[in-house]
Each structure stands twice: as structure tokens, then as C-alpha cells.
C-alpha positions as a Markdown table, in Angstrom:
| # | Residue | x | y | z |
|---|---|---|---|---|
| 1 | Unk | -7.4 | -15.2 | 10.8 |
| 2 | Unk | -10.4 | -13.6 | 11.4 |
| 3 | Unk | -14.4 | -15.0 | 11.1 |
| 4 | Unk | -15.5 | -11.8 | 8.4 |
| 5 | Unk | -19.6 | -11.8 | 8.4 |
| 6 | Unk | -22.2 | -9.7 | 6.8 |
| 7 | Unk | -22.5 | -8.2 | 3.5 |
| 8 | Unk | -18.6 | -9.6 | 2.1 |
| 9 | Unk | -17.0 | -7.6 | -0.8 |
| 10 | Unk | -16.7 | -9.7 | -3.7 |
| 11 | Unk | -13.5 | -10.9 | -5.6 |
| 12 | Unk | -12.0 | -8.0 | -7.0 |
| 13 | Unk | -8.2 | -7.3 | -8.3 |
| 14 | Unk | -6.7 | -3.1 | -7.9 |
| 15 | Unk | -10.0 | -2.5 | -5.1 |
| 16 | Unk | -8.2 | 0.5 | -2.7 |
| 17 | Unk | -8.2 | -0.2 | 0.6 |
| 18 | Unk | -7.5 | 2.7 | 3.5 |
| 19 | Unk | -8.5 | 2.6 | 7.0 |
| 20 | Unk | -10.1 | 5.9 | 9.0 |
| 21 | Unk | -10.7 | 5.5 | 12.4 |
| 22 | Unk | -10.5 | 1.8 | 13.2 |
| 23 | Unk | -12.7 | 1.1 | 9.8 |
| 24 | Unk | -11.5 | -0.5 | 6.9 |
| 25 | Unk | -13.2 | 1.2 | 3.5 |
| 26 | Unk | -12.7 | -0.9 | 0.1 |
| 27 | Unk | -13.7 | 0.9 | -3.0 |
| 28 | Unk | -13.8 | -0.2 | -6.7 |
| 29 | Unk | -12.0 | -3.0 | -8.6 |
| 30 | Unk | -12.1 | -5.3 | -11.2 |
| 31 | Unk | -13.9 | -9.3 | -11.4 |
| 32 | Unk | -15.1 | -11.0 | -14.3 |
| 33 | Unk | -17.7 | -8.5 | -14.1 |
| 34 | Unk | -16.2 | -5.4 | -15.4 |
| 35 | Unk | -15.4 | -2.3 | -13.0 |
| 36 | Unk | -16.6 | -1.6 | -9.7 |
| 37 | Unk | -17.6 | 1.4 | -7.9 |
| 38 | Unk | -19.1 | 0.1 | -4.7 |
| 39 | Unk | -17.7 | 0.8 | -1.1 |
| 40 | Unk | -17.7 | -1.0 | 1.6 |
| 41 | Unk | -16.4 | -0.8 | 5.4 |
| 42 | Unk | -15.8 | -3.4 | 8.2 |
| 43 | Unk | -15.1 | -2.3 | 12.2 |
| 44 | Unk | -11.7 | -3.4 | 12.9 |
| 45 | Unk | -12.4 | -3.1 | 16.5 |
| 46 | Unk | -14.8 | -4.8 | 18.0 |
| 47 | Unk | -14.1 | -6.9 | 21.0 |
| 48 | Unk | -15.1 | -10.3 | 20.1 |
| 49 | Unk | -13.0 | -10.6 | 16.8 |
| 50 | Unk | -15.8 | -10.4 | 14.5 |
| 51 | Unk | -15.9 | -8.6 | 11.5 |
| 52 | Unk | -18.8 | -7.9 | 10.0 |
| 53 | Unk | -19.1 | -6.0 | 7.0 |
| 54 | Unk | -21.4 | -3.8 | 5.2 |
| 55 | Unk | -22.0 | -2.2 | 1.6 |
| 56 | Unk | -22.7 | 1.8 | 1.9 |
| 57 | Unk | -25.7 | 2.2 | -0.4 |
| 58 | Unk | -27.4 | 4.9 | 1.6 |
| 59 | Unk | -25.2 | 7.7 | 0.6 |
| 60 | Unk | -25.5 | 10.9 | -0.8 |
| 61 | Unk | -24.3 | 12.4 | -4.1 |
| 62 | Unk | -22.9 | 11.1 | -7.0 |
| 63 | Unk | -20.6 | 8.1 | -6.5 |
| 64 | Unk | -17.4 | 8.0 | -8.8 |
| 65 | Unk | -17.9 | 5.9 | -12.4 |
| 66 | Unk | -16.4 | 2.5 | -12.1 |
| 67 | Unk | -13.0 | 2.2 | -11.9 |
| 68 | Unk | -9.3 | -0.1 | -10.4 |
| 69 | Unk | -6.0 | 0.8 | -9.7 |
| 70 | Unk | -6.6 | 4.4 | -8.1 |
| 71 | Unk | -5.3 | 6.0 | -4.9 |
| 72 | Unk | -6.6 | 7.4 | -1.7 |
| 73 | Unk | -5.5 | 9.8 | 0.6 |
| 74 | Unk | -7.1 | 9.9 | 4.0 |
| 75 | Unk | -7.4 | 13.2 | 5.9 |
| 76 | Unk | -10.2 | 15.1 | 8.1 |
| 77 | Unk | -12.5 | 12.3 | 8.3 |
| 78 | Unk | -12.6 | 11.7 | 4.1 |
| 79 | Unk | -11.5 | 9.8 | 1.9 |
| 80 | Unk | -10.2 | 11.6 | -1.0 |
| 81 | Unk | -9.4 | 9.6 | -4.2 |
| 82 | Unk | -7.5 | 10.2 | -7.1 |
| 83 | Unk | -6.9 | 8.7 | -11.4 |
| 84 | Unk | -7.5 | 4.7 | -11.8 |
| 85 | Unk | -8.5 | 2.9 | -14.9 |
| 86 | Unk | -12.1 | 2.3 | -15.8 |
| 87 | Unk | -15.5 | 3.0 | -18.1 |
| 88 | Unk | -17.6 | 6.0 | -18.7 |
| 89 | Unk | -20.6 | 5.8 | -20.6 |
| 90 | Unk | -20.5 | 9.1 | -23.5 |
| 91 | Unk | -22.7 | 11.2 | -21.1 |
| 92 | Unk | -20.0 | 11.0 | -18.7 |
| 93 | Unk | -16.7 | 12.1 | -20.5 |
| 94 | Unk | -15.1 | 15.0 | -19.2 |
| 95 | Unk | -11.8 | 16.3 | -19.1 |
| 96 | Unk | -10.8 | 14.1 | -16.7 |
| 97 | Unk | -10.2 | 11.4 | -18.8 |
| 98 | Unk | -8.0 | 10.2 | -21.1 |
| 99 | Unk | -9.7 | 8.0 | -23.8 |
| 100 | Unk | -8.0 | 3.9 | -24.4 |
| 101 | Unk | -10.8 | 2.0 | -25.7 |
| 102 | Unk | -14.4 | 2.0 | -26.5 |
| 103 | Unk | -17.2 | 0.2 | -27.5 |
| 104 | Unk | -19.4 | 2.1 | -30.1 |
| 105 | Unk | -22.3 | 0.0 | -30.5 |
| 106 | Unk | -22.9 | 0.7 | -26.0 |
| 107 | Unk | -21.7 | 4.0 | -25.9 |
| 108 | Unk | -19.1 | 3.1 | -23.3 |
| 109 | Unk | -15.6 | 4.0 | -22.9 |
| 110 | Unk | -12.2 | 3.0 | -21.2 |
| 111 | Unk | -9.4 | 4.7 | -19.9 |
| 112 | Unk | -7.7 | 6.9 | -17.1 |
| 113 | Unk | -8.7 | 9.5 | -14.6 |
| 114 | Unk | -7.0 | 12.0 | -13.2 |
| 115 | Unk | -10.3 | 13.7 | -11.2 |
| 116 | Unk | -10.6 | 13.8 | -7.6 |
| 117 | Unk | -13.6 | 12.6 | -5.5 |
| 118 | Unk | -14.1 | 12.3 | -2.1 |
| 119 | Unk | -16.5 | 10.2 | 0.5 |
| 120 | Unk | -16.9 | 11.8 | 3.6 |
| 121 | Unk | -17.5 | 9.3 | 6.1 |
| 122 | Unk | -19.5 | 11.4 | 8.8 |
| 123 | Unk | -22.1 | 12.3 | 6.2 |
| 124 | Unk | -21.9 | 9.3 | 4.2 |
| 125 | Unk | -21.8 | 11.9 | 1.1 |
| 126 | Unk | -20.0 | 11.7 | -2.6 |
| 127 | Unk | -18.6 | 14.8 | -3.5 |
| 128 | Unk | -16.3 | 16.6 | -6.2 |
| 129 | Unk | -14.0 | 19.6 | -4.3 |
| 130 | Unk | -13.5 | 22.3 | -6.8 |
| 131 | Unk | -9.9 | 22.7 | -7.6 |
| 132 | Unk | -9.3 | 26.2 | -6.9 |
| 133 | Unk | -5.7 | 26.3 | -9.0 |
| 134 | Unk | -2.7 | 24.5 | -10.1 |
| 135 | Unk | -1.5 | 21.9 | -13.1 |
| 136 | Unk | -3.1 | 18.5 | -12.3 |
| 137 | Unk | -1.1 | 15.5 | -13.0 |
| 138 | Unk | -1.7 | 13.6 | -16.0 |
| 139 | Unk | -4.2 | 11.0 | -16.4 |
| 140 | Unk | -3.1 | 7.4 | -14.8 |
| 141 | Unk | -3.5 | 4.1 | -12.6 |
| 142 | Unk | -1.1 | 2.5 | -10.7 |
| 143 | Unk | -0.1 | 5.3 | -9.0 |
| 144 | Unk | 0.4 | 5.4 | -5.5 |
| 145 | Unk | -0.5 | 8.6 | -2.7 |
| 146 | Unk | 0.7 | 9.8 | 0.6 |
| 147 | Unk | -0.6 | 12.4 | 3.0 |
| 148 | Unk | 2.1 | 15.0 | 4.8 |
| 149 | Unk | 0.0 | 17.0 | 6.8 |
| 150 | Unk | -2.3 | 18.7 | 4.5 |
| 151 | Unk | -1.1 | 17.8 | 1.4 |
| 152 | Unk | -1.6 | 14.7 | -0.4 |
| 153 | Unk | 1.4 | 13.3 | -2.6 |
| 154 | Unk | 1.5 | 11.8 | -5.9 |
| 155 | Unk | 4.0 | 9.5 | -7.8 |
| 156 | Unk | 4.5 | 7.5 | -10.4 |
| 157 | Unk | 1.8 | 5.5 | -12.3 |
| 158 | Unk | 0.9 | 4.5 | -15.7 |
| 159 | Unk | -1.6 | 5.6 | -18.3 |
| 160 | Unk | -0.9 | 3.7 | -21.9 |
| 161 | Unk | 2.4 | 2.6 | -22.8 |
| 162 | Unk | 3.9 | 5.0 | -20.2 |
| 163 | Unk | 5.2 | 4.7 | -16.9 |
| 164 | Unk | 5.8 | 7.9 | -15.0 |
| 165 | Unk | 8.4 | 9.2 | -12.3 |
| 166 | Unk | 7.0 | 12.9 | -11.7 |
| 167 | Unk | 5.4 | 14.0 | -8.0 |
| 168 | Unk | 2.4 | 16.1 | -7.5 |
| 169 | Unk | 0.9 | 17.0 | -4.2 |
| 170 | Unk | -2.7 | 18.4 | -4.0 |
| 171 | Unk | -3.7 | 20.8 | -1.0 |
| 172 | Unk | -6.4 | 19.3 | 0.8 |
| 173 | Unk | -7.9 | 22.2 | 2.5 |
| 174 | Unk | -7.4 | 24.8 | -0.6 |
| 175 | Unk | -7.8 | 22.1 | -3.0 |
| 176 | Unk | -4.5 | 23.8 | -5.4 |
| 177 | Unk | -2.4 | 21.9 | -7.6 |
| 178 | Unk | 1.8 | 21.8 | -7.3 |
| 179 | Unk | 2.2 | 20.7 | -10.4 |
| 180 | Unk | 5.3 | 18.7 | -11.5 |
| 181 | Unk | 8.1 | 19.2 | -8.1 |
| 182 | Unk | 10.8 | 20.0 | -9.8 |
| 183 | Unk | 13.1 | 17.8 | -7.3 |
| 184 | Unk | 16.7 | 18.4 | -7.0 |
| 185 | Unk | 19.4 | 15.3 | -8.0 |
| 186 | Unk | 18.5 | 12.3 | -8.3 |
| 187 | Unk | 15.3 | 10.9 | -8.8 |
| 188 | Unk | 14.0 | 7.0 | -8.6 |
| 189 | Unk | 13.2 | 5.2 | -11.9 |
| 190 | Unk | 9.8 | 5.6 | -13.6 |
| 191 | Unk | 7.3 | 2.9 | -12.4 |
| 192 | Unk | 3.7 | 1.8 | -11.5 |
| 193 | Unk | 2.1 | -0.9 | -9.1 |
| 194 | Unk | 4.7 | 0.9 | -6.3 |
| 195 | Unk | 4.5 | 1.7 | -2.5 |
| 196 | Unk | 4.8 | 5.4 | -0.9 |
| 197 | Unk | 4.4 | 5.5 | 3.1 |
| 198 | Unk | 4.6 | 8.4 | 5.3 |
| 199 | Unk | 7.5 | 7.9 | 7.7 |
| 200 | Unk | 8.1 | 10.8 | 9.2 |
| 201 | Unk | 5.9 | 14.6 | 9.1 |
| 202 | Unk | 8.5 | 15.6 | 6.6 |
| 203 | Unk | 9.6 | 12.3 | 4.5 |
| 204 | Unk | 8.1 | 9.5 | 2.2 |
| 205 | Unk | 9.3 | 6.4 | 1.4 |
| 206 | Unk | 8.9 | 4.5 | -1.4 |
| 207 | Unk | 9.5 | 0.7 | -2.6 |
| 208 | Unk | 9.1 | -1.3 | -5.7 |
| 209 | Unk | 7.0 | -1.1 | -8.5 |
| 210 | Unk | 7.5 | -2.5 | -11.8 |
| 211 | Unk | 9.7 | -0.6 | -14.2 |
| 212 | Unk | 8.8 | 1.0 | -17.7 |
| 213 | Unk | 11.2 | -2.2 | -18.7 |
| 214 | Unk | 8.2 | -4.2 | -17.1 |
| 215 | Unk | 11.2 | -5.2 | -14.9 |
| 216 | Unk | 10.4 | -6.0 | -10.8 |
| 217 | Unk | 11.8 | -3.0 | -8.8 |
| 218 | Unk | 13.4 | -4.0 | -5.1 |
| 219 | Unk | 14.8 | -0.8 | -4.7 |
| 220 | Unk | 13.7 | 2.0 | -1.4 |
| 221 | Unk | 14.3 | 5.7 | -1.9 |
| 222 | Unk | 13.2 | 8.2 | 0.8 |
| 223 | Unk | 11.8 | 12.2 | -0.2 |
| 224 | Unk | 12.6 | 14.7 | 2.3 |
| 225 | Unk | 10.4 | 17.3 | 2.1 |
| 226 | Unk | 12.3 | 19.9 | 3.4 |
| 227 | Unk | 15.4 | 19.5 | 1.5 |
| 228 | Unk | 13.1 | 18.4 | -2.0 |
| 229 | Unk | 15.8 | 15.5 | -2.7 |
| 230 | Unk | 15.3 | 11.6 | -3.3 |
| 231 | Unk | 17.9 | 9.3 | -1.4 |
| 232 | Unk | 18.2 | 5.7 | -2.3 |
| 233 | Unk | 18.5 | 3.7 | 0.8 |
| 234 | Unk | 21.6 | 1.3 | -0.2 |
| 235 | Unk | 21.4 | -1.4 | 2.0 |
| 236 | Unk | 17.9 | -3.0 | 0.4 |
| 237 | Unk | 18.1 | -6.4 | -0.4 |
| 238 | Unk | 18.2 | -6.5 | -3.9 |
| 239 | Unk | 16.8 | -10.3 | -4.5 |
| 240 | Unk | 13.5 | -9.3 | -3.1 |
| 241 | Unk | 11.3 | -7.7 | -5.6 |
| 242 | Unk | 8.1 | -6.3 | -5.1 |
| 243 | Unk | 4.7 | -4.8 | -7.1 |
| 244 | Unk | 1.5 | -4.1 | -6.7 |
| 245 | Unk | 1.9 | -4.9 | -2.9 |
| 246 | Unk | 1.0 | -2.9 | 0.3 |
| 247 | Unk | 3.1 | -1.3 | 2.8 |
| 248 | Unk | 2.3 | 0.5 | 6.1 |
| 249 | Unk | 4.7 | 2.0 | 8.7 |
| 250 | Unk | 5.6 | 0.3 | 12.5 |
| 251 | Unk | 5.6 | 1.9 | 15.7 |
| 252 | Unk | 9.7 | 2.3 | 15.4 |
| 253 | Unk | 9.5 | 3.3 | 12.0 |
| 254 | Unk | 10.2 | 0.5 | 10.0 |
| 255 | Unk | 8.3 | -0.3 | 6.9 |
| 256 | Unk | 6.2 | -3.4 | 6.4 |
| 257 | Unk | 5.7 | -4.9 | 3.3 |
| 258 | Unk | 3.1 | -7.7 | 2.5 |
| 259 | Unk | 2.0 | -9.9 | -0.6 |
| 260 | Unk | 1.9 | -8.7 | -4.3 |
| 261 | Unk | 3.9 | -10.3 | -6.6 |
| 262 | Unk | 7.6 | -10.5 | -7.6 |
| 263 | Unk | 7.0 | -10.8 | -11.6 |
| 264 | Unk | 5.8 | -9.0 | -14.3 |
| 265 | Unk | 2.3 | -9.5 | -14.3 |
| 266 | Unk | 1.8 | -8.7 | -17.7 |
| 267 | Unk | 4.2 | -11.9 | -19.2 |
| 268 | Unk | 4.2 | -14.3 | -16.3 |
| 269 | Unk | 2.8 | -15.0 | -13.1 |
| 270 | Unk | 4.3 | -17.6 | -10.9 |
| 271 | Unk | 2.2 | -17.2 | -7.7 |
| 272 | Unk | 2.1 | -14.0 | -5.6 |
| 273 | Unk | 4.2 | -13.1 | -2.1 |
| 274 | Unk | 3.2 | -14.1 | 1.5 |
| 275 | Unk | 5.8 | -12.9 | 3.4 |
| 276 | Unk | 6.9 | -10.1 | 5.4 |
| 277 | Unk | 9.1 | -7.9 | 4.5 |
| 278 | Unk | 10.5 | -5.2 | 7.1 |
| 279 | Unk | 12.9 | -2.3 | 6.4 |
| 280 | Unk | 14.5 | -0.2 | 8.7 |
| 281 | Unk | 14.3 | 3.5 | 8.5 |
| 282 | Unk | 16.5 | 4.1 | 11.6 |
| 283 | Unk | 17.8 | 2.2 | 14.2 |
| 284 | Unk | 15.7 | 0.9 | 16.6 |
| 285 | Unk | 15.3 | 2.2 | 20.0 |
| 286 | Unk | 17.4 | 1.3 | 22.9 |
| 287 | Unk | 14.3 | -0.4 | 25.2 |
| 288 | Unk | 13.7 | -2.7 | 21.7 |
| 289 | Unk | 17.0 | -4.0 | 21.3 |
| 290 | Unk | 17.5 | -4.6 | 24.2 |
| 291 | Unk | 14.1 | -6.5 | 24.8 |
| 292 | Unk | 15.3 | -8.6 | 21.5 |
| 293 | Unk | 18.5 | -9.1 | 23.3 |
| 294 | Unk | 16.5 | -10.4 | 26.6 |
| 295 | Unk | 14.3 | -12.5 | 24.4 |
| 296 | Unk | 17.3 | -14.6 | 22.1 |
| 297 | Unk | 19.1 | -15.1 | 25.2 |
| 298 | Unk | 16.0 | -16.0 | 27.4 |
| 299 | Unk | 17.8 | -19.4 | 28.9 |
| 300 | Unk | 20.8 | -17.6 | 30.0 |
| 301 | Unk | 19.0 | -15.0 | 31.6 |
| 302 | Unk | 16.2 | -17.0 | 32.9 |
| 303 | Unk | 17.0 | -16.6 | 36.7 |
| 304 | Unk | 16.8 | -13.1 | 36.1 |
| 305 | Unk | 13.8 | -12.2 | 34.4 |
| 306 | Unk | 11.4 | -12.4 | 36.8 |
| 307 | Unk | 12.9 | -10.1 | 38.7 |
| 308 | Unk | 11.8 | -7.2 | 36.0 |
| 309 | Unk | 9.1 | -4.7 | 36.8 |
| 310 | Unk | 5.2 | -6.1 | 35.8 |
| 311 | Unk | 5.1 | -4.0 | 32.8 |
| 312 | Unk | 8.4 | -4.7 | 31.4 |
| 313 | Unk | 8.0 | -8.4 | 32.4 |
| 314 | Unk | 5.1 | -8.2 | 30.1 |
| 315 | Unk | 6.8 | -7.2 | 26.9 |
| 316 | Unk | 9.8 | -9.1 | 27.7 |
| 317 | Unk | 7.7 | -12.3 | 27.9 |
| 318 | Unk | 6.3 | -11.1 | 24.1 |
| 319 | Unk | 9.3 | -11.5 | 22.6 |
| 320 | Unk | 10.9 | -14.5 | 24.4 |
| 321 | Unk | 7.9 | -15.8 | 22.6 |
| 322 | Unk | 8.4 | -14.4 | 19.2 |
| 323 | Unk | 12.1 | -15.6 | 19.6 |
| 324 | Unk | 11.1 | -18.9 | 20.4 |
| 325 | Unk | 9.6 | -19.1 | 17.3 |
| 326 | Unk | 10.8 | -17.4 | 14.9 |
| 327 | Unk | 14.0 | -20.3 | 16.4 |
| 328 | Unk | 11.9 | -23.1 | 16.3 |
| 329 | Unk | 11.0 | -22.3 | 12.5 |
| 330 | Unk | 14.3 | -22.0 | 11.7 |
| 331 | Unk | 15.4 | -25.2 | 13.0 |
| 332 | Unk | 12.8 | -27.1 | 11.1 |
| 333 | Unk | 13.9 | -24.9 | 7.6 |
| 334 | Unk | 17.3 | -26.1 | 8.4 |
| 335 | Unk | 16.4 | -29.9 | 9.0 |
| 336 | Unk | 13.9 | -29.4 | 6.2 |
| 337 | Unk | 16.9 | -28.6 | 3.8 |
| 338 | Unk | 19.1 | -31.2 | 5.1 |
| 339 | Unk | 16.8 | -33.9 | 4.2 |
| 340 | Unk | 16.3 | -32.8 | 0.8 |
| 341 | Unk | 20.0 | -32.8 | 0.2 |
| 342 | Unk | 20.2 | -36.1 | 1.4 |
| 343 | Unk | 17.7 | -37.4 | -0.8 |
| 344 | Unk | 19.6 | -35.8 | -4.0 |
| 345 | Unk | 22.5 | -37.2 | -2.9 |
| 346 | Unk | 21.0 | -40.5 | -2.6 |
| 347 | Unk | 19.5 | -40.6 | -5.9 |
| 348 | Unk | 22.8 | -39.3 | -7.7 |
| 349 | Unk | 24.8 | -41.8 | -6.2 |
């Protein structure tokens, strides 16, 4: 846990997150307030562990309305967002946006985007590319977005009753549509409140969601890019739903998932995730397994390890220490169930 200082977001729920070079940007959300379209950024490397953040109000351009549950991809320096749900006053309806709700008597309106605008973080400058070509997707929120070299991906999402499956991808430098990929076999089930993470320069993963059955999704699929086809990754966990969680990629390629929630939101809430959840892609590589193997069997090889190289010694020493505890907690879940047991059994006899 970190000390976080300075000018603190507020409370919001569906704010996007994305990092850029060692800075953390959060943009819009919802509070009791209505929606947000303020942006803010916090250093995430600074040397004494303090985080100080700051809301970007000296900017140029026009800021995006208001607005939650949107997408960002991150590429030359900007960030480059896409849909979300939110309000437009009459002045500010455009084609952009597809119409839920309004309010009459204030002239304001809700509903979904599908409009791109990007902050360039050199410049500190709102802008609007011009999209030279191309079907946009549809309207939506809930989506989620992935960058492949210079294209930015787009699945899933919801905009009114309807949850989608289709993928898009947007050129960032010639700003063209694809419209709908029309991707060969099998495709994952329609969804919003998912994952999609870059694991590869050709391939995508992506991971939960909640269904257009307002069921919890636990399943993993990957795209390859090359080949245009979806593969369901079979050996999942299936007990483990997820939605409206985040998920980044490791240094060996395996997919970290943390918090949202395992229920449908909309009918029943019974507290959201905090643990990890880690996925293999591929296997690991030879120097990490066999640094796990060094680090579960540190007694029986303790008269040896100190005869390993400084630098190996080093990592080796990491996970004898992640072992240890990751053990140690085990142990204590295990005498932690064994107690309760014994008190049911107690009280039934």
C-alpha cells in the first residue's frame, strides 16, 4: 500500500484507467454526482514511494462530455478513447450518440457514444482525429480495447438491452475503420464488463464478462491475428467468474486478473473480488521453473544455494521467499478449516 497525496480523484465507479510512461491517467466515471469528465495522473515512479496526484485543468481543446464505462487505447504518447455511457446537453448531440434517456425540462440527455477523442499527453491537448474512412462500430459501454501495433481493437459491449460479440479495429495513424471482422469459426459469447489484453504482437486474449443472459462468464478465448480465428483456452477454471475487472499481461506471458465482481451486478451484489487470478498462456520458461523448483525445496537444497552466482542468488532468494509464504498461508487455511470442522462437529453431536 502506498501513501497517495495531492489533488485525490474522487469516488467514482466505470473511471478508465491506462498508464503511459510510468503515469497512471484516470478519466471520467460515475458518483452520486452524475458523470465525470475530469482527468487526472499520478507518477508511479518516484523513488520515495509517494504518489502524489494531480487534476489536468490546464489543457487545451475541448475535453470529451461526461461519460463511464469507455475504453482507451494507448499509443504514440496519447491516449485515445472510445463509446461509454453518459449526458449531452441538446447543443451537443451529434451522430455519435445513441439517445436512452432525457430530461426535457434541462435540455440534457443520456446514452452511448461511439466517437473517438484523444488527450495527448506531451501537449496536454483534447482533440477529435478525423476519421478518414471505414464503418464505426455501434454506439456502446462496457466495451473493452486492445492496441496490436497500430491498430486499436474493439469487442464486445453493451448499448440498451444488447450485448455485443462483433470486433472492430481503428487505425491509429490513418484513423480508418475495419468495420465488423468477419472472423472465421468460432466466436466467444456476446458480453460486456470483459477483459482483452495484448499477449503477443499478433494475439489477444480475452476473459469474462457478463453474458447477454446477465450470467458471470469464466471463460478465456485467444484471437490470432494472423490466422483471424478465436480459440477457447480449455483448461480455465470454470468456478471462477469474473466482470468488470482488470487484467494486464506478466513478464512470462501469463495474464493477471484482479478485483471486479463474480455476480450480476444488475440483481445481486454480494461483495466484489480481491484475489489474483493468473493464467497461463504458455509454459513458463526453463530459468522460472526451475527457480520455483529451488524455492519449494529450499531446505533440501539449502547447503547448495549459496554456492549460485550473485545474480542468480538474488532471484533464487525471491522466491524461497514467496514459497515460504505462499506455505505458511496455506498451513494456517488448513488449520483454519480444521477448527471450524471441529466446532460443527461439536455442536452436532
Amino acid at each position: 500500500m502506498h501513501l497517495m497525496e495531492g489533488e485525490l480523484p474522487t469516488s467514482m465507479s466505470g473511471s478508465c484507467g491506462v498508464c503511459i510512461n510510468g503515469k497512471l491517467y484516470v478519466f471520467g466515471g460515475y458518483d452520486d454526482k452524475g458523470y465525470s469528465n475530469r482527468l487526472y495522473f499520478v507518477n508511479l515512479r518516484t523513488r520515495d514511494g509517494t504518489y502524489v496526484w494531480e487534476k489536468i485543468t490546464n489543457f487545451e481543446g475541448q475535453p470529451p462530455t461526461p461519460r463511464d464505462k469507455l475504453s482507451c487505447w494507448v499509443y504514440k504518447d496519447r491516449l485515445i478513447y472510445f463509446g461509454g455511457y453518459g449526458c449531452r446537453r441538446h447543443s451537443e448531440l451529434q451522430d455519435c450518440f445513441d439517445v436512452h434517456d432525457a430530461s426535457w425540462e434541462e435540455q440534457i440527455f443520456w446514452g452511448w457514444h461511439n466517437d473517438v477523442q484523444i488527450f495527448d499527453t506531451k501537449t496536454r491537448s483534447w482533440f477529435q482525429p478525423e476519421i478518414k474512412g471505414g464503418v464505426p462500430p455501434q454506439p456502446r459501454a462496457a466495451h473493452t480495447c486492445a492496441v496490436l501495433g497500430n491498430k486499436g481493437y474493439i469487442f464486445g459491449g453493451r448499448v440498451l438491452q444488447t450485448r455485443m460479440n462483433d470486433l472492430h479495429c481503428l487505425n491509429l495513424d490513418t484513423w480508418t475503420w475495419s468495420g465488423r471482422i468477419p472472423v472465421n469459426g468460432e466466436t466467444p459469447k456476446h458480453r460486456s464488463w470483459h477483459t482483452l489484453t495484448p499477449i503477443a504482437d499478433d494475439k489477444l486474449f480475452l476473459f469474462g464478462g457478463l453474458s447477454a443472459d446477465n450470467i458471470p462468464l469464466s471463460d478465456g478465448w485467444i484471437y490470432n491475428v494472423i490466422t483471424n480465428c478465436w480459440k477457447q483456452l480449455t483448461h480455465l477454471p470454470k468456478t471462477r467468474p469474473r466482470l468488470w475487472h482488470t487484467a494486464c499481461l506478466g513478464k512470462e506471458n501469463e495474464i493477471m486478473v484482479f478485483g471486479g465482481s463474480k455476480d450480476d451486478l444488475l440483481s445481486l451484489d454480494t461483495g466484489h473480488c480481491n484475489d489474483l487470478l493468473i493464467f497461463q498462456t504458455q509454459p513458463y520458461s526453463l530459468l522460472r521453473s526451475c527457480l520455483d523448483c529451488i524455492g519449494k525445496n529450499a531446505i533440501v537444497l539449502e547447503s547448495q544455494i549459496s554456492l549460485l552466482p550473485p545474480k542468480l542468488l538474488q532471484q533464487v532468494l525471491k522466491k524461497i521467499t514467496f514459497w515460504t509464504a505462499a506455505n505458511h498461508r496455506e498451513e494456517q487455511r488448513i488449520q483454519k478449516e480444521e477448527t471450524e470442522n471441529k466446532y460443527q462437529w461439536i455442536s452436532s453431536n
